[in-house]
C-alpha positions, 0 to 999 in steps of 0.5 A: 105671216114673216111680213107680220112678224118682222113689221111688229119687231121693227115697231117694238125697236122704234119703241124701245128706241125711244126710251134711251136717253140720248147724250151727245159728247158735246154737252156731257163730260164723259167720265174715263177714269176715277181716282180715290184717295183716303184724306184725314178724318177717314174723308174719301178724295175722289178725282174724275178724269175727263177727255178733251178732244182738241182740234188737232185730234189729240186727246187732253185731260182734265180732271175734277177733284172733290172731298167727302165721306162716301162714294156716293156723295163724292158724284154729287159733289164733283157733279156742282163744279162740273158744267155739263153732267158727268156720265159714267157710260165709258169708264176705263180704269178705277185707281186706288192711292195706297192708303186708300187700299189697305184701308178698303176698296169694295164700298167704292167698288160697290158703286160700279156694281150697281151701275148698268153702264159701267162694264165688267171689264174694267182695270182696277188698280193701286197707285203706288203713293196718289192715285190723283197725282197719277191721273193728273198727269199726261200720257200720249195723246190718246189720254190718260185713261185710255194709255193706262188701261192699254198699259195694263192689257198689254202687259196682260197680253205679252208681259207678265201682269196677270188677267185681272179686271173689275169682273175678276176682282170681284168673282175672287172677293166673293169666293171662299178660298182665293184672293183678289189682286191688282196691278200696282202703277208707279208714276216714274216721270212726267210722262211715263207710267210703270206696272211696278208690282202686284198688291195682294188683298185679304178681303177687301183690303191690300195687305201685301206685294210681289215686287215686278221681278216676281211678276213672271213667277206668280203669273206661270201659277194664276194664268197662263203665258201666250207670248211671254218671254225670260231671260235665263243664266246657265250658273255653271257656264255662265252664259244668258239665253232669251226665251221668247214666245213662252207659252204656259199652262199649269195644272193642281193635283191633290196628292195628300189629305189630313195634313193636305198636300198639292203638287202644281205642275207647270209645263213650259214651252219656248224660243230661244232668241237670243243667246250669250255662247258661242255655240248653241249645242243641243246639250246646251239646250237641255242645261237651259231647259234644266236650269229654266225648271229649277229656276221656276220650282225654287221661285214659284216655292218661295213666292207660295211660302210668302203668300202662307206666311201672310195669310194670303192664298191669290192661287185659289189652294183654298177654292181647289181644294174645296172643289175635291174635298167633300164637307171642307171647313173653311175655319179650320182651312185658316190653319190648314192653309199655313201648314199645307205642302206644296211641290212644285214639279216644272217641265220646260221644253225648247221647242225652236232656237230661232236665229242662233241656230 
């Protein structure tokens, strides 16, 4: 009977097999990364980055570009200058120009929706000026879109970009009471590419930054540090200390209603590595934990009354507070949200001081 079973799941297999339609690399362009940018007219330019795998292994790039009113017809048209088909199967970053952004970016990001070979996490980001400018250049030699997708994962990994892909994006954009948020790319040389900043989006649209030396500040209140790492500077003694292998988590708890209020406990823990004074003492220890919690609760404060008075909420208060309250209206949470307290409260601890011991 398991000899059955397991002749009729080979048979299916073989069947299934069949109706995959097979490409093979030579004879498709493999679409690795995208570009759009807004034109005159409200026109959409999109650009198609391609690899090219040369003799000596390297990766080159190559890139289509084409004009047109939608996602849709911008395909069709990179499709007739291209002379193998354009697949999309291994796509890896999506980059959006400025304008392109504050305009509106979920009709071009429909299309990945509605494409089964594109995956969930793929990089979504902003070009600071034009994102065809950025995907045309040269990065490494593995290309380009494989450098700018390690890019943004390393800096989601042990930096301070927080998690975000095209899976993220969109959960965020359909949920009531937290917005999206992407990375921001800055093409600084020929060959070199800088995270600059987060964009903030109202809907679907980029309405505000958080310039790169808040990044750490904004990551320790969305997602969670592993192995981040800060530098610190005692005020009254003038001295620095570098913290390395920082870990992170933090926590919401509801402590007020009618009107509402948050307190956002931020616990840290860290090495330091090096360090600026003569002698490490443990009382010294104990001002730069103390000075670490202040720092933290007077940046993470700011940054909240920023994003309050933009109208933005990439925290999720909106989603938290709804998850705790029950009949919340969100029309009336426009306003409540301008209004709303929050207490940052940090606890930061010094687990190890490494090679200054």
């Amino acid at each position: 009977m398991i000899a059955k079973k397991f002749i009729l799941f080979i048979v299916v297999s073989l069947l299934m097999a069949g109706c995959v339609e097979k490409e093979i690399i030579d004879d498709v362009n493999i679409e690795m990364g995208l570009g759009y940018d807004l034109k005159e007219d409200d026109k959409i330019e999109g650009t198609v980055m391609i690899p090219v795998f040369n003799p000596d292994k390297r990766i080159g790039n190559f890139t289509f570009s084409a004009t047109a009113t939608s996602a849709r017809d911008l395909l069709q048209e990179i499709q007739r200058k291209s002379a193998q088909p354009v697949v999309t199967g291994s796509l890896e970053i999506a980059l959006f120009g400025e304008e392109m952004a504050k305009k509106g970016v979920i009709e071009l990001i429909d299309s990945f929706e509605r494409d089964a070979s594109i995956g969930a996490r793929v990089y979504l980001a902003v070009g600071e000026g034009n994102a065809k400018d950025i995907l045309s250049g040269t990065y490494g030699n593995r290309g380009n879109a494989i450098h700018l997708s390690d890019l943004i994962k390393q800096n989601t990994d042990k930096r301070n970009l927080p998690k975000t892909n095209l899976h993220l994006f969109l959960f965020d954009h359909y949920q009531k009471g937290k917005d999206p948020y992407m990375p921001i790319l800055k093409k600084l040389e020929a060959e070199i590419i800088d995270i600059v900043g987060v964009a903030l989006f109202k809907g679907d649209k980029m309405v505000h930054t958080i310039p790169a030396d808040k990044m750490f500040f904004f990551k320790l209140l969305t997602d969670k540090f592993s192995q981040g790492s800060f530098k610190i500077k005692v005020r009254e003694e003038e001295e620095q200390a570098a913290i390395r292998d920082l870990d992170s988590k933090n926590k919401f708890k509801l402590t007020k209603r009618d009107p509402y209020s948050i307190t956002v406990e931020i616990k840290i823990e860290g090495i330091i590595r090096e360090y600026t004074g003569q002698m490490l003492t443990p009382a010294m220890i104990k001002k730069i934990e103390k000075e670490l919690e202040n720092t933290v609760n007077e940046e993470c404060s700011t940054l909240i009354a920023d994003f309050q008075g933009h109208g933005v909420d990439p925290i999720g208060f909106g989603h938290f507070i709804k998850s705790k309250t029950r009949g919340f209206d969100f029309k009336k949470w426009e306003d409540d949200y301008k209004n709303l307290t929050v207490h940052v409260k940090t606890d930061a601890k010094i687990t190890e001081v490494g090679i200054v011991e």
